[in-house]
C-alpha positions in Angstrom: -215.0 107.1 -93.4 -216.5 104.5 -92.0 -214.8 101.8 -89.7 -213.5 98.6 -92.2 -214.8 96.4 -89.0 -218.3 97.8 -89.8 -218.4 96.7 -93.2 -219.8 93.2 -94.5 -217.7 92.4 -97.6 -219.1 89.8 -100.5 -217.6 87.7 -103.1 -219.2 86.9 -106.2 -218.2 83.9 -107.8 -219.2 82.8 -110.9 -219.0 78.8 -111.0 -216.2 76.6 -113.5 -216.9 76.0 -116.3 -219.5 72.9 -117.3 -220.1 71.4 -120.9 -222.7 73.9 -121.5 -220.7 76.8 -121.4 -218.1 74.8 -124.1 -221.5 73.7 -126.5 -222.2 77.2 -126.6 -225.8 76.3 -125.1 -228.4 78.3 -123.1 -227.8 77.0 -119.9 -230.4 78.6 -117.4 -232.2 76.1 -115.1 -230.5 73.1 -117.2 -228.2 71.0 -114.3 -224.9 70.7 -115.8 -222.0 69.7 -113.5 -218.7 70.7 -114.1 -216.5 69.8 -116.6 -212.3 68.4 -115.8 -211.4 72.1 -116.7 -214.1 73.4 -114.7 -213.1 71.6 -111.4 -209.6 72.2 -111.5 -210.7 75.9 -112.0 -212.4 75.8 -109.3 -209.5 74.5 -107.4 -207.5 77.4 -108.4 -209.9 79.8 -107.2 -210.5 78.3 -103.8 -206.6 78.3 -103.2 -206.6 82.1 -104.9 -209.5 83.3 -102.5 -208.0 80.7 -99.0 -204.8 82.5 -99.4 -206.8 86.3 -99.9 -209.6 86.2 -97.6 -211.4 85.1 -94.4 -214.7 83.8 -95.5 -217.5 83.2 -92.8 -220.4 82.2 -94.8 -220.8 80.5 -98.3 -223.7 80.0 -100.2 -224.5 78.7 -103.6 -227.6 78.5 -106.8 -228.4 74.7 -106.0 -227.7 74.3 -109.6 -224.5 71.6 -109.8 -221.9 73.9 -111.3 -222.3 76.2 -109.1 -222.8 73.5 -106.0 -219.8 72.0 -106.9 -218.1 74.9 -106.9 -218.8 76.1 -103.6 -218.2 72.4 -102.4 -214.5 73.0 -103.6 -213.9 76.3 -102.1 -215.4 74.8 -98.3 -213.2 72.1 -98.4 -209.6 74.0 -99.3 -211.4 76.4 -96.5 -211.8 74.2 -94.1 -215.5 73.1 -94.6 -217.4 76.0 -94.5 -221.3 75.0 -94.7 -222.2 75.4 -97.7 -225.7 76.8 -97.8 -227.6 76.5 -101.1 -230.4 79.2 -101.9 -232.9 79.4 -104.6 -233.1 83.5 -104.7 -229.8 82.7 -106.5 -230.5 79.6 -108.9 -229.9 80.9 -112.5 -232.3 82.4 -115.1 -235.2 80.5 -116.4 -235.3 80.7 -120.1 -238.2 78.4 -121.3 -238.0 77.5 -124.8 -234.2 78.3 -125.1 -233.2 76.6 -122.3 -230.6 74.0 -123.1 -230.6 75.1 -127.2 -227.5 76.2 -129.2 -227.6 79.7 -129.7 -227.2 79.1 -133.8 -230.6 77.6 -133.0 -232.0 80.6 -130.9 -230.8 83.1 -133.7 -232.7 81.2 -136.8 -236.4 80.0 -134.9 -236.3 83.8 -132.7 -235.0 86.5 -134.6 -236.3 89.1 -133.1 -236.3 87.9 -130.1 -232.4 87.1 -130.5 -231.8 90.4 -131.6 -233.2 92.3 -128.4 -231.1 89.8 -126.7 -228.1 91.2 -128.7 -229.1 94.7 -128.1 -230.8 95.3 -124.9 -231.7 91.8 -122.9 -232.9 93.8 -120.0 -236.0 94.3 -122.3 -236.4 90.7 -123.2 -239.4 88.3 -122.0 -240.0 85.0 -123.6 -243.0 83.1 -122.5 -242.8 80.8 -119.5 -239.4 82.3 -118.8 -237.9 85.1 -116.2 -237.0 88.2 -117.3 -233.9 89.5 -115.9 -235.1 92.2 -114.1 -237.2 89.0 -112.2 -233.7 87.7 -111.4 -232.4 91.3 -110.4 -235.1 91.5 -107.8 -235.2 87.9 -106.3 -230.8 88.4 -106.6 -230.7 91.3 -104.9 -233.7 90.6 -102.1 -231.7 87.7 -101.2 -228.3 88.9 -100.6 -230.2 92.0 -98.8 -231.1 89.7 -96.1 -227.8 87.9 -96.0 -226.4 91.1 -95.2 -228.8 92.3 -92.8 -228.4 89.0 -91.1 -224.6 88.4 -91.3 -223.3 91.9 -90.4 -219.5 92.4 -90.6 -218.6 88.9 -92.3 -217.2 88.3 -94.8 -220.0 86.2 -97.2 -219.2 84.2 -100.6 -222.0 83.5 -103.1 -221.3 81.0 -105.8 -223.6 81.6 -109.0 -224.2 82.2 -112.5 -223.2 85.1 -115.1 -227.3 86.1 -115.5 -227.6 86.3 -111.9 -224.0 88.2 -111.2 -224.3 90.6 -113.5 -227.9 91.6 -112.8 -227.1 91.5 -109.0 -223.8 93.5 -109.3 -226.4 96.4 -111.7 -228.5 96.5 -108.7 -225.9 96.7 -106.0 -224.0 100.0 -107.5 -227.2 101.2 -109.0 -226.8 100.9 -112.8 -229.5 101.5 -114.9 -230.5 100.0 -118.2 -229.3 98.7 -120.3 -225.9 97.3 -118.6 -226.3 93.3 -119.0 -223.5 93.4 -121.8 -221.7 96.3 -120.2 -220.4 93.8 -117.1 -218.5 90.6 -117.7 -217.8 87.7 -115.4 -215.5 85.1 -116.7 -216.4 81.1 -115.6 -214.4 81.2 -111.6 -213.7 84.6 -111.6 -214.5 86.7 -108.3 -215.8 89.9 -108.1 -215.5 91.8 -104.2 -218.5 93.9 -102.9 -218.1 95.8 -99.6 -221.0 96.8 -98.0 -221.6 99.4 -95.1 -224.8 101.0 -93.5 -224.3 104.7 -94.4 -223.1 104.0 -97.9 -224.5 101.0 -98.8 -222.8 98.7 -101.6 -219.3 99.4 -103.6 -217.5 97.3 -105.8 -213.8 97.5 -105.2 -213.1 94.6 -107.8 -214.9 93.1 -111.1 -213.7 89.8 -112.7 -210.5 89.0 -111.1 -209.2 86.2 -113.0 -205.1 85.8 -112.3 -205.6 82.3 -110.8 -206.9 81.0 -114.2 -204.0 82.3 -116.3 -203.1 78.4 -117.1 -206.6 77.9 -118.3 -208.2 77.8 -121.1 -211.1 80.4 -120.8 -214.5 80.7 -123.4 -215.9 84.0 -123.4 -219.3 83.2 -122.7 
């Protein structure tokens, strides 16, 4: 077994909750902030995670939500830089970007219903495919590894980026998109070594937002 103190560990967070996740809208590149509920989920999480762990390193999508999240977490850490990186900026989603998905389901049918069934599949023009934001995901925390060796890192980002990036880190093939879940602030724990590589020791831990109201989106 391999020594813990050779092992660089990662948590995923999933930013708090903005007005776009309460709409019900395709969110993707659109620049919500967070919402009251949002922030003081946040909150909770960066007191759940300053009382768990020792973070080194935090970096975040430069999208707000997720910016803002990280910028609450440094400051209950005690300022961590916060370092913002495009390789984990959310999905691009062209013409849905923004929309309702009531919308998405009556003007793209079929496209809506690969969506439903297997997303992994799904390619709309002038948009990233997931599998585009599994490989720039994954590239990107490769090198944060490679770079930060036995630290512990924190990455603040989006469900299609997570979920695509956590598929790729324990190899899971398609089609998995529905079959991982990451609540708004929840954390998820990767530990990495060099003779193993990645294993996730938790998914979704959510018991700091029990006194929150929650949308499953």
């Amino acid at each position: 077994m391999a020594d813990p103190a050779e092992t660089t560990k990662i948590i995923l967070v999933r930013h708090g909750e903005c007005e776009g996740n309460v709409e019900g809208l395709f969110r993707g590149r659109s620049d919500f902030p967070l919402n009251k509920n949002g922030v003081r989920q946040a909150q909770s999480l960066a007191e759940e995670i300053a009382n768990l762990e020792r973070v080194d390193f935090i970096f975040t999508s430069p999208l707000k939500r997720s910016a803002e999240t990280a910028q609450i977490i440094s400051q209950r850490m005690g300022n961590i830089p916060v370092t913002a990186l495009q390789g984990f900026t959310n999905i691009s989603l062209g013409p849905w970007e923004g929309r309702k998905k009531k919308e998405i389901m009556q003007e793209y049918p079929e496209e809506w219903s690969l969506w439903i069934k297997s997303p992994e599949r799904l390619k709309l023009p002038n948009a990233e495919s997931i599998s585009d934001v599994q490989k720039r995901a994954f590239s990107t925390l490769e090198f944060l590894v490679q770079k930060h060796r036995e630290k512990t890192l924190l990455i603040v980002s989006h469900r299609a980026v997570l979920k695509p990036l956590i598929a790729a880190c324990i190899q899971i093939s398609d089609p998995y998109f529905w079959r991982i879940h990451v609540d708004t602030a929840s954390y998820s724990i990767i530990v990495h070594d060099e003779a193993r590589g990645y294993c996730l020791t938790l998914l979704n831990q959510t018991k700091h937002l029990e006194n929150f109201t929650s949308e499953w989106v």
